[in-house]
PALUMLO-33376 format. One record per residue (C-alpha): x, y, z; residue number from 1. Coordinates in nm, 2 decimals, always signed. Layout:
<site><x>X</x><y>Y</y><z>Z</z><num>NUM</num></site>
...
***
This chain:
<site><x>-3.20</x><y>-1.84</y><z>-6.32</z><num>1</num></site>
<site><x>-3.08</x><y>-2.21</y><z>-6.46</z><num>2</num></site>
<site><x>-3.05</x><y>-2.04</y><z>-6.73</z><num>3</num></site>
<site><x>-2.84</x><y>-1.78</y><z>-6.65</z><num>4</num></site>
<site><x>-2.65</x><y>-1.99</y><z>-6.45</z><num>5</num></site>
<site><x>-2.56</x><y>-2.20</y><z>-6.76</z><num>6</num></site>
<site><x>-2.46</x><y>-1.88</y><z>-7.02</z><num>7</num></site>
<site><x>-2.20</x><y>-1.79</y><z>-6.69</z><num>8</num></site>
<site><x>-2.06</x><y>-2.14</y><z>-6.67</z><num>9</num></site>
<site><x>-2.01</x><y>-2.16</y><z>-7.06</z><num>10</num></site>
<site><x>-1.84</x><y>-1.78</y><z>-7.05</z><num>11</num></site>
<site><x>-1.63</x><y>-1.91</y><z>-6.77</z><num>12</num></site>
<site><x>-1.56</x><y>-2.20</y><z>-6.93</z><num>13</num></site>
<site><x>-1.45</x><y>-2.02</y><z>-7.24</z><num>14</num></site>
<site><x>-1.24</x><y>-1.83</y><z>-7.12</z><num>15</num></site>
<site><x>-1.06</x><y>-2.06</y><z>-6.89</z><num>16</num></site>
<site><x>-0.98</x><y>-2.27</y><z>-7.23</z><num>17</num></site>
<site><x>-0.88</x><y>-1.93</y><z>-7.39</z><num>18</num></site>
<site><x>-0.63</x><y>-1.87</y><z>-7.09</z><num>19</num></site>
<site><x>-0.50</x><y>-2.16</y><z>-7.15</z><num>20</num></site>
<site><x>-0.45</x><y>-2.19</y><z>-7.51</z><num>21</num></site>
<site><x>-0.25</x><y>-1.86</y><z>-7.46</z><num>22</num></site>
<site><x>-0.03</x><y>-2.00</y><z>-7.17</z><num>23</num></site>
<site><x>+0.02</x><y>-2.34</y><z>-7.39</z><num>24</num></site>
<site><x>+0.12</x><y>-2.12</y><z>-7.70</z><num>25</num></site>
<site><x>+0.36</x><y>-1.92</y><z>-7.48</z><num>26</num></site>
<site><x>+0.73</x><y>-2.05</y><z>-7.60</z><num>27</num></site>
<site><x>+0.93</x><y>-2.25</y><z>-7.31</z><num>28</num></site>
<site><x>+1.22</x><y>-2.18</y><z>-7.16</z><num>29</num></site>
<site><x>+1.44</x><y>-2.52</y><z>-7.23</z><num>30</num></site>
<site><x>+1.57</x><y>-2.68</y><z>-6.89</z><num>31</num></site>
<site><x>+1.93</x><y>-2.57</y><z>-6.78</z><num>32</num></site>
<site><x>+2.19</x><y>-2.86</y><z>-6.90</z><num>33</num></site>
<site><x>+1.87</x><y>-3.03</y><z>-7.12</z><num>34</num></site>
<site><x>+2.13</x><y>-3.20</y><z>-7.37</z><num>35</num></site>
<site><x>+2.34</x><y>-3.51</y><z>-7.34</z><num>36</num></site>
<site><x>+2.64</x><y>-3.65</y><z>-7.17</z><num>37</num></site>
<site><x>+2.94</x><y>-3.75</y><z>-7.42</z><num>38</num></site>
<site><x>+3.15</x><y>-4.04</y><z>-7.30</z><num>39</num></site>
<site><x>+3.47</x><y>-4.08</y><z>-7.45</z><num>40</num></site>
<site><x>+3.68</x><y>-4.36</y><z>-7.33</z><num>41</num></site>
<site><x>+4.06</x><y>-4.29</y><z>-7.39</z><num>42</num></site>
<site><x>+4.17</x><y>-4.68</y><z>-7.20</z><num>43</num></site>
<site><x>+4.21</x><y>-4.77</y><z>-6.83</z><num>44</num></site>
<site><x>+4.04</x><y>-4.52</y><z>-6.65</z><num>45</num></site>
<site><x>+4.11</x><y>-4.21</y><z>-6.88</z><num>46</num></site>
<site><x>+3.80</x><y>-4.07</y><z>-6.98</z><num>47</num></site>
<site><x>+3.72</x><y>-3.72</y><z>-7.16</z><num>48</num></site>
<site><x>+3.31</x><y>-3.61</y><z>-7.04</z><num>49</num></site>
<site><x>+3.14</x><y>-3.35</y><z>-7.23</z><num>50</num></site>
<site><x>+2.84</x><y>-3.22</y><z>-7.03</z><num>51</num></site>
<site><x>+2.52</x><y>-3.09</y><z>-7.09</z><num>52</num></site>
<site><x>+2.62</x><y>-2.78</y><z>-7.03</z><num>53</num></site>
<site><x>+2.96</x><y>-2.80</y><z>-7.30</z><num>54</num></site>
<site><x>+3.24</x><y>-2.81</y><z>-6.99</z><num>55</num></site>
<site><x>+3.48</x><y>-3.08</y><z>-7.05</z><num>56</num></site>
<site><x>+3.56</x><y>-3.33</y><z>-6.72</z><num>57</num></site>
<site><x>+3.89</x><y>-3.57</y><z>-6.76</z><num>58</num></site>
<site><x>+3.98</x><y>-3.85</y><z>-6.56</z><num>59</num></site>
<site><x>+4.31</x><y>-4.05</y><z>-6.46</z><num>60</num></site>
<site><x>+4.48</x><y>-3.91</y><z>-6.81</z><num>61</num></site>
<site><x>+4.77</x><y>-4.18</y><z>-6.84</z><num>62</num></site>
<site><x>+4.76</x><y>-4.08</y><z>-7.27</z><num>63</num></site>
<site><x>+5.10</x><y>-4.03</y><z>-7.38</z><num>64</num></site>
<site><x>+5.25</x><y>-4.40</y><z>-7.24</z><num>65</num></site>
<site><x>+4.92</x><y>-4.57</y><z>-7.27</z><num>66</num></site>
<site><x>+4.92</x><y>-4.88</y><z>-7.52</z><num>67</num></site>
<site><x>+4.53</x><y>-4.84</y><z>-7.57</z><num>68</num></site>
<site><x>+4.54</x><y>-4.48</y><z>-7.65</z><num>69</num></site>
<site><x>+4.44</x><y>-4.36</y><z>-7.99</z><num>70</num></site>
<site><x>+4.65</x><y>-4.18</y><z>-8.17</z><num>71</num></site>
<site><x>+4.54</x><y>-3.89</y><z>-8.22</z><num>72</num></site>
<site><x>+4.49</x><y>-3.85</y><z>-7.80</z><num>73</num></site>
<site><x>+4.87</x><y>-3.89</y><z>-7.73</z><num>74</num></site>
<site><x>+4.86</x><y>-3.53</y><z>-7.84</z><num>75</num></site>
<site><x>+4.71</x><y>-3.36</y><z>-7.57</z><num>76</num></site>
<site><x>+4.63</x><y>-3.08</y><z>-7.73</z><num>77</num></site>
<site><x>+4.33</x><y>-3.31</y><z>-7.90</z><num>78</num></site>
<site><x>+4.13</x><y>-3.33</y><z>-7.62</z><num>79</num></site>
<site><x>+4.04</x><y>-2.99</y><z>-7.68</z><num>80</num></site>
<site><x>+3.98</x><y>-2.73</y><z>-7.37</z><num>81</num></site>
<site><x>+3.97</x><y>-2.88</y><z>-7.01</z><num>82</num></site>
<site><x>+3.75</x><y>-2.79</y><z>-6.77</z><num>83</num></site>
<site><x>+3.76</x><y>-2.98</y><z>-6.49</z><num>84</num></site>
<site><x>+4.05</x><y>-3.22</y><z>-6.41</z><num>85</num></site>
<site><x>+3.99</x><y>-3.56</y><z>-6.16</z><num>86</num></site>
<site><x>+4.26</x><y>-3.76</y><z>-6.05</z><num>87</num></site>
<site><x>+4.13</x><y>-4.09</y><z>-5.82</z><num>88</num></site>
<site><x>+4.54</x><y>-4.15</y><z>-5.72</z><num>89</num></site>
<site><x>+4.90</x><y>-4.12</y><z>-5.74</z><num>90</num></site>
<site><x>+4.94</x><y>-4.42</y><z>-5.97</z><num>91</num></site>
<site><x>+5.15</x><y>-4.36</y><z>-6.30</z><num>92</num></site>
<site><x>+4.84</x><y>-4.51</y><z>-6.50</z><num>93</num></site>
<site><x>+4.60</x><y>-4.28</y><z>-6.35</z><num>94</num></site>
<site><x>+4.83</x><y>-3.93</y><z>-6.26</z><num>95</num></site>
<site><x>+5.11</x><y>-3.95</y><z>-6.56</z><num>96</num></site>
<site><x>+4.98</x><y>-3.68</y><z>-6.81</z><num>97</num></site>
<site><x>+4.79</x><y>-3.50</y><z>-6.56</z><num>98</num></site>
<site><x>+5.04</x><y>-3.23</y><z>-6.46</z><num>99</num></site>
<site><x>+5.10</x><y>-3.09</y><z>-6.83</z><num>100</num></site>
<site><x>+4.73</x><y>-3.11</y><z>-6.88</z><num>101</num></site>
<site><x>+4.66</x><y>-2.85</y><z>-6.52</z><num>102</num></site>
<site><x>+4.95</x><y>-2.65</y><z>-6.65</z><num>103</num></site>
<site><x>+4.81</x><y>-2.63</y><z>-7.01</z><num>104</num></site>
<site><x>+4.48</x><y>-2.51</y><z>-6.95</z><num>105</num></site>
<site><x>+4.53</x><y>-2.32</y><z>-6.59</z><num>106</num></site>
<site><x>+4.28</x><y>-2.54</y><z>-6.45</z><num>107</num></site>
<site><x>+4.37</x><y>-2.75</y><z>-6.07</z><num>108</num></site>
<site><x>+4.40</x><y>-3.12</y><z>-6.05</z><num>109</num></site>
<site><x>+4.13</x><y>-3.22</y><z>-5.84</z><num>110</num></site>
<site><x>+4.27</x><y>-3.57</y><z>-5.63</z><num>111</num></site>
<site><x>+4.30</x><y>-3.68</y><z>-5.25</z><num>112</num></site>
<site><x>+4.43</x><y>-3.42</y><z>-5.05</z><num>113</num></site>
<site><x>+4.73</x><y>-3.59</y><z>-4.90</z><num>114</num></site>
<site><x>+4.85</x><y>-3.67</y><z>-5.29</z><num>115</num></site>
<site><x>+4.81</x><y>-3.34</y><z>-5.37</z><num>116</num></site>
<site><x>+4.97</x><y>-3.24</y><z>-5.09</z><num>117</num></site>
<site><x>+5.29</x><y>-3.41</y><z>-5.19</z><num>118</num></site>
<site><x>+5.27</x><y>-3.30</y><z>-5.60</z><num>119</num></site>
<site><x>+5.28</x><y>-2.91</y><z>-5.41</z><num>120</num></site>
<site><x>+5.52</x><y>-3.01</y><z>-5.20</z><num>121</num></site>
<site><x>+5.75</x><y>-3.21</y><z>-5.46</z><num>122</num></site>
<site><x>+5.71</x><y>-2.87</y><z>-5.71</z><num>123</num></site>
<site><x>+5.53</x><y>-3.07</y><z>-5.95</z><num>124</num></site>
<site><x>+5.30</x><y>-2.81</y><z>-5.97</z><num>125</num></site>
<site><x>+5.23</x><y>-2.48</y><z>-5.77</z><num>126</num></site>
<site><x>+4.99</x><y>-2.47</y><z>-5.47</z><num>127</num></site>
<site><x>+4.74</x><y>-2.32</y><z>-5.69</z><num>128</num></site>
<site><x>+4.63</x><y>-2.61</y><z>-5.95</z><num>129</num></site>
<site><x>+4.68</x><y>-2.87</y><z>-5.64</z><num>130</num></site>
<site><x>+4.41</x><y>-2.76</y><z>-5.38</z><num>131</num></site>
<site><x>+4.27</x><y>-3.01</y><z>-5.13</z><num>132</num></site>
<site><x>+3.94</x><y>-3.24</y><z>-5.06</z><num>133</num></site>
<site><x>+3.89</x><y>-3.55</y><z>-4.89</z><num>134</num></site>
<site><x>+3.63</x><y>-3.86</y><z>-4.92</z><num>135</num></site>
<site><x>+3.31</x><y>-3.72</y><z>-4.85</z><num>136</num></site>
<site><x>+3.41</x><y>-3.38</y><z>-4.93</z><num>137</num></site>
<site><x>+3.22</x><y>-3.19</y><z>-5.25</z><num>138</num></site>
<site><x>+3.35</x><y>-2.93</y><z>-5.44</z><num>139</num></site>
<site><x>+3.20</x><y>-2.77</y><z>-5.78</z><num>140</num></site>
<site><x>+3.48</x><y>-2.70</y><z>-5.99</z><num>141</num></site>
<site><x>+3.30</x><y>-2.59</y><z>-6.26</z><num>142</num></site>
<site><x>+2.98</x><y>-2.37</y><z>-6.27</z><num>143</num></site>
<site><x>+2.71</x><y>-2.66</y><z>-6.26</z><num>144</num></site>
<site><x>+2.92</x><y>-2.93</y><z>-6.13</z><num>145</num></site>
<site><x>+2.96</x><y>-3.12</y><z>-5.81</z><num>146</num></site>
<site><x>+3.21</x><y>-3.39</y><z>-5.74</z><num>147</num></site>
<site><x>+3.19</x><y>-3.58</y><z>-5.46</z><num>148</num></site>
<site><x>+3.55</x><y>-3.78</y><z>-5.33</z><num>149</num></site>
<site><x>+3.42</x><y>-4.14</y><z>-5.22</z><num>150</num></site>
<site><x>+3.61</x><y>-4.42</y><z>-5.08</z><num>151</num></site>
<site><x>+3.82</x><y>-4.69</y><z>-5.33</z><num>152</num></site>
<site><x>+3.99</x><y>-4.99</y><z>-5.18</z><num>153</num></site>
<site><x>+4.35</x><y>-4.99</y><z>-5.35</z><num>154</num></site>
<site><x>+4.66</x><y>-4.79</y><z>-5.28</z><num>155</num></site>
<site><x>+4.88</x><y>-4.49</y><z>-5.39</z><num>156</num></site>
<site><x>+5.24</x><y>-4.39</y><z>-5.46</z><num>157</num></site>
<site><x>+5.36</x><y>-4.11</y><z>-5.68</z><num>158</num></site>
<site><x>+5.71</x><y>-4.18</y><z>-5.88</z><num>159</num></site>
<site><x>+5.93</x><y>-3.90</y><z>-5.90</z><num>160</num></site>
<site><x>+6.22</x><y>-3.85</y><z>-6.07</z><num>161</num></site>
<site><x>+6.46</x><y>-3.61</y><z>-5.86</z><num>162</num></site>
<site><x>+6.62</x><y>-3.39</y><z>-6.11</z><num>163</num></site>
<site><x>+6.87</x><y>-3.37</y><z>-5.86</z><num>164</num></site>
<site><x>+7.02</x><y>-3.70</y><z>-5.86</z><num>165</num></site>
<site><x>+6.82</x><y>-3.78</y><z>-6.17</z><num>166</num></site>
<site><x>+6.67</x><y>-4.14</y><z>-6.03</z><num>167</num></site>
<site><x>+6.34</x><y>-4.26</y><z>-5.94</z><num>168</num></site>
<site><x>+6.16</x><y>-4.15</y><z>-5.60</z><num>169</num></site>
<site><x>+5.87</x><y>-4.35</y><z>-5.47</z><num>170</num></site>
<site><x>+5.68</x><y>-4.03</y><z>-5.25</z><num>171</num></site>
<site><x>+5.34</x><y>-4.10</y><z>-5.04</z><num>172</num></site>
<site><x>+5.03</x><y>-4.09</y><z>-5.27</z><num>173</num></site>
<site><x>+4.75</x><y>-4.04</y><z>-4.99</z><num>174</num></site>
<site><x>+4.44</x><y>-4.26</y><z>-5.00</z><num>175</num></site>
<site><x>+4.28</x><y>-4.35</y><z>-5.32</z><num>176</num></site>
<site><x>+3.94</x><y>-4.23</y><z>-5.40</z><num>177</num></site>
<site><x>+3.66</x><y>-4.27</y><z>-5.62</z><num>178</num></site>
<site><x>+3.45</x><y>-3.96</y><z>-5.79</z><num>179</num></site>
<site><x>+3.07</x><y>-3.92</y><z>-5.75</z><num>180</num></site>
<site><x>+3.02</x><y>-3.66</y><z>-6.05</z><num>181</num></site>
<site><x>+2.71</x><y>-3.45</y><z>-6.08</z><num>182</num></site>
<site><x>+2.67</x><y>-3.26</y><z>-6.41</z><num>183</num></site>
<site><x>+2.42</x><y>-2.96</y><z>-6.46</z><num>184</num></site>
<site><x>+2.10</x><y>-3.19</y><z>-6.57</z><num>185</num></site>
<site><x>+2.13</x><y>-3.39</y><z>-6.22</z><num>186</num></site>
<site><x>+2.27</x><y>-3.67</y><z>-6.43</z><num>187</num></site>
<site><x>+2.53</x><y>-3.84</y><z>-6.17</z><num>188</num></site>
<site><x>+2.83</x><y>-4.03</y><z>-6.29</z><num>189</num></site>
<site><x>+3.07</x><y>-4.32</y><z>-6.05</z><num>190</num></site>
<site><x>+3.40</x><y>-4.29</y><z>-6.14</z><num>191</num></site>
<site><x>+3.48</x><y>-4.59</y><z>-5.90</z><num>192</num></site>
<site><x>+3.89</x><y>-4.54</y><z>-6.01</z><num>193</num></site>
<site><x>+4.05</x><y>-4.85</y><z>-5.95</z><num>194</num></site>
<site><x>+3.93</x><y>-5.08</y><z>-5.65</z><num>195</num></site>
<site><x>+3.91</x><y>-5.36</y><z>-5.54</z><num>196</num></site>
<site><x>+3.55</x><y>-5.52</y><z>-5.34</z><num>197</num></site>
<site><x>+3.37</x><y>-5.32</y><z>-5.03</z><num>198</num></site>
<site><x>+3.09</x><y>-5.38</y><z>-4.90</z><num>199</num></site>
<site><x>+2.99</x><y>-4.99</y><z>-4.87</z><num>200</num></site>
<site><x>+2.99</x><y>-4.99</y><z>-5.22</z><num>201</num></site>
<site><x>+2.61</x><y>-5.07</y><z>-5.15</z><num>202</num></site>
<site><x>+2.60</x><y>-4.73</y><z>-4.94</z><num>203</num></site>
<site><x>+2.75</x><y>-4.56</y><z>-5.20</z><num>204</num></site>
<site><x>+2.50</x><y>-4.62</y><z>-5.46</z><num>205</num></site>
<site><x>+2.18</x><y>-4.63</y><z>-5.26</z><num>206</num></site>
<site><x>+2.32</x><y>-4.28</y><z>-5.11</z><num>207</num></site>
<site><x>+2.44</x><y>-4.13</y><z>-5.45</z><num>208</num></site>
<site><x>+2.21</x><y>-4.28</y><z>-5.66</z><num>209</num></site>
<site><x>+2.47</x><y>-4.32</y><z>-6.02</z><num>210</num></site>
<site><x>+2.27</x><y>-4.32</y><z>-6.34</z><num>211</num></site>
<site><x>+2.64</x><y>-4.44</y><z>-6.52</z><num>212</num></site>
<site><x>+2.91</x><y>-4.66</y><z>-6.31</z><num>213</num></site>
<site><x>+3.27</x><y>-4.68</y><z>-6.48</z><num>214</num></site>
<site><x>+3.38</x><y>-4.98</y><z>-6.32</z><num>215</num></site>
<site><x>+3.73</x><y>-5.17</y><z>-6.32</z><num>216</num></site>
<site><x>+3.73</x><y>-5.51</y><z>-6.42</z><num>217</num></site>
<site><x>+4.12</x><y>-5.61</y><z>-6.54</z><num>218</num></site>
<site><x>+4.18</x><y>-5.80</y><z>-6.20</z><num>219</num></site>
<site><x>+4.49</x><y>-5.86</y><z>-6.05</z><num>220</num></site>
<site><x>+4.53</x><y>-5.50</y><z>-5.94</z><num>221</num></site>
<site><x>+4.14</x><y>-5.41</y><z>-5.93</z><num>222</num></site>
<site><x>+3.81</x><y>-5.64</y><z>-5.89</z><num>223</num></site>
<site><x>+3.80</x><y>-5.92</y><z>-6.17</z><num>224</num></site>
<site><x>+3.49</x><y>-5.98</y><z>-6.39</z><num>225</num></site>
<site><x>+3.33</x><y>-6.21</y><z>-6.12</z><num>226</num></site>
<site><x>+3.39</x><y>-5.97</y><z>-5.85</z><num>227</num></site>
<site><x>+3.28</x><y>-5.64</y><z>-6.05</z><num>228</num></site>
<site><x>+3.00</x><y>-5.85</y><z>-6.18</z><num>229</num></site>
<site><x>+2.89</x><y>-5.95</y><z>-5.81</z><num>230</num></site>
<site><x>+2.97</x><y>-5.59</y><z>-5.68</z><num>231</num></site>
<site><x>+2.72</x><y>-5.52</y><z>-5.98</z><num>232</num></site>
<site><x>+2.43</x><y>-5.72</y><z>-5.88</z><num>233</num></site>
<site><x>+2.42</x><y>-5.77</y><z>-5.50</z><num>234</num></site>
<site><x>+2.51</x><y>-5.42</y><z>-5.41</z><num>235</num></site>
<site><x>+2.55</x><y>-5.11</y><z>-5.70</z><num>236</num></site>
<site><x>+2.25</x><y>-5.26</y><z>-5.91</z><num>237</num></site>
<site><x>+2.35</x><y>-4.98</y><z>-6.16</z><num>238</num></site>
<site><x>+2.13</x><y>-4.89</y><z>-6.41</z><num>239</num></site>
<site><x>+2.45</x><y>-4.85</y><z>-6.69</z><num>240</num></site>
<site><x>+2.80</x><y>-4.92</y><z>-6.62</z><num>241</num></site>
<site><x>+3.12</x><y>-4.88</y><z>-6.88</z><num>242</num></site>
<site><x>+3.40</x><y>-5.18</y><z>-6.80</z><num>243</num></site>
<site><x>+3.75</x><y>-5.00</y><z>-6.77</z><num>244</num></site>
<site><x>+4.04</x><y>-5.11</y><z>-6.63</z><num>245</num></site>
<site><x>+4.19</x><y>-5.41</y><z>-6.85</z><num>246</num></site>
<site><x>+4.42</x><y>-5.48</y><z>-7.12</z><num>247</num></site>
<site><x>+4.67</x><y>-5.19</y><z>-7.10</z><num>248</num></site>
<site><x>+4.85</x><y>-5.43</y><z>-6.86</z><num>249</num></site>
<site><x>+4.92</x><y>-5.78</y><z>-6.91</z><num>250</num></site>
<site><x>+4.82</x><y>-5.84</y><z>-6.58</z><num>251</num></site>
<site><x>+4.47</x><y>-5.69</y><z>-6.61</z><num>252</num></site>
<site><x>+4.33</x><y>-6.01</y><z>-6.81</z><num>253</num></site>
<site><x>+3.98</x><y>-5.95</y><z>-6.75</z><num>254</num></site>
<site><x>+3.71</x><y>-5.89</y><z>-7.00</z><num>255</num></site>
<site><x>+3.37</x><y>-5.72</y><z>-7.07</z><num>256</num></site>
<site><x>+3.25</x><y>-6.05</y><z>-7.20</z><num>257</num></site>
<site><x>+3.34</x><y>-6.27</y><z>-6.88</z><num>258</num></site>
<site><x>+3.20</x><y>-5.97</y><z>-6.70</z><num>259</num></site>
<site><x>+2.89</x><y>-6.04</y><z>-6.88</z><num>260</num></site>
<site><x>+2.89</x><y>-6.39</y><z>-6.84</z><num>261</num></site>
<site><x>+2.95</x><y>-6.34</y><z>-6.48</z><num>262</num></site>
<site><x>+2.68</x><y>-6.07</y><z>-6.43</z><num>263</num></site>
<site><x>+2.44</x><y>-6.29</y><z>-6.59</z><num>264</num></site>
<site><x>+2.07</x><y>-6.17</y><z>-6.61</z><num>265</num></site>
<site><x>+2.04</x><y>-5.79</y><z>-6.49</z><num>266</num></site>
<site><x>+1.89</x><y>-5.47</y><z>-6.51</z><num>267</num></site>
<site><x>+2.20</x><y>-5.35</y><z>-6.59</z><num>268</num></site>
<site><x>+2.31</x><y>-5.22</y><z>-6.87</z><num>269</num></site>
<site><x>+2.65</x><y>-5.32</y><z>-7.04</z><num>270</num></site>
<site><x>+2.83</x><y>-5.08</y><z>-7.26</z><num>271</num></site>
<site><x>+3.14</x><y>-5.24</y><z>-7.35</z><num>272</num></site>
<site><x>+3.38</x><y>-4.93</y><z>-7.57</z><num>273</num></site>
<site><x>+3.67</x><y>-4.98</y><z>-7.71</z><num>274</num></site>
<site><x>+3.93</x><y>-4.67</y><z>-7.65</z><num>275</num></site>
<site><x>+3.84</x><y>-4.36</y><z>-7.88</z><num>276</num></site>
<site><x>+3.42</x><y>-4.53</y><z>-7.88</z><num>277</num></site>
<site><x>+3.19</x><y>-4.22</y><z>-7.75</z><num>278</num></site>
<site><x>+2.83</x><y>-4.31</y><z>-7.58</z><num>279</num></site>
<site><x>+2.59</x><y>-4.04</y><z>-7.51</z><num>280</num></site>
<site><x>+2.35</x><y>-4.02</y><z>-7.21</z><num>281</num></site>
***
């Protein structure tokens, strides 16, 4: 019987290993959005994010006019196709080239409601590329995508030129926002726009959890190195954050190396870029 026992246990055996040598030979699906994230930084909060998945997110394009800009980007056209379009407010550093880019790939500009309530209502663009969210709000404007509007302390004004008295119209911007941006591999990104210090930015990134923080540090307008730096260790304690936000404007003196200094040692990773450096994630 012991015997017996043992030739059914070793056949069993066998073929449990046989089983699995089959299922481990079996080829494997690869994971949706199993690639990398592309970060291109085009200066001050203008950034060109090529997903996992291949869509293609840009934020606050102020190209054209921008000192900082290479080149080759004041061409829009060189971005290549746009999928997704994110506009944190209705300043002209963060809005400017936004318009020709909706109307030049068909694709809506994605900003506070109440801003994009005024570009519809101005006829900067038709209803249909300026739809509507709020902080809080979600939306997935690509297959794969979420977006999440959070809060940004700053403000917001959109300068129009009336083309019927041909001068300068300051017109309500809504509320600023920042952009939680979740791409297809889970991979979650903080465009923080520009801000200045608040203390939910601790519930922000326990809640949302940002694997990459773009952060402003110029100052003056936005948080300073010390402050992004403090922002950085008492309450996002990011795992990898990009300085923007500084030197396009005389005014925004700050640095990624007095951030540095400021942040001192940290878990955080630092990737200073100049404009037209990639990273991938």
């Amino acid at each position: 019987m012991k015997k017996t026992f043992r030739t059914l246990a070793a056949c069993a055996l066998a073929a449990l290993a046989a089983g699995c040598a089959q299922v481990q030979t079996a080829p494997a699906a690869p994971p949706t959005g199993a690639g990398k994230t592309e970060v291109l930084w085009l200066g001050q909060a203008a950034f060109r994010i090529t997903t996992p998945g291949g869509k293609v997110i840009v934020t606050d394009p102020w190209l054209r006019a921008n000192p900082l800009t290479p080149p080759e980007y004041k061409n829009l056209a060189a971005l290549g196709k746009v999928d997704v379009l994110l506009v944190t407010h209705g300043h002209g550093d963060h809005f400017a080239d936004a318009p020709d880019l909706a109307r030049m790939h068909n694709v809506p500009l994605w900003g506070p409601g109440d801003m994009n309530q005024t570009v519809g209502l101005l006829g900067i663009l038709p209803p249909n590329l300026v739809p509507r969210f709020n902080k809080t709000g979600t939306i997935t404007p690509a297959p794969g995508i979420k977006v999440t509007a959070v809060r940004a302390e700053h403000s917001s004004v959109i300068v129009w030129k009336n083309p019927a008295t041909n001068k300068d119209e300051s017109h309500y911007g809504g509320e600023p926002v920042g952009f939680i941006i979740e791409l297809e591999n889970g991979f979650r990104i903080w465009h923080m726009g520009d801000t200045g210090l608040f203390s939910d930015m601790k519930f922000i990134a326990e809640y949302y959890k940002p694997d990459l923080v773009l952060m402003p540090i110029g100052g003056h307008f936005t948080m300073a190195p010390a402050d992004a730096a403090y922002a950085t260790r008492e309450w996002i304690k990011a795992k990898n954050v990009i300085p923007m936000h500084y030197g396009a404007n005389p005014l925004g003196k700050g640095t990624p190396e007095e951030y540095m200094r400021s942040l001192g040692p940290t878990g955080t990773r630092v990737h200073p870029m100049k404009p037209g450096d990639k990273l991938n994630f």
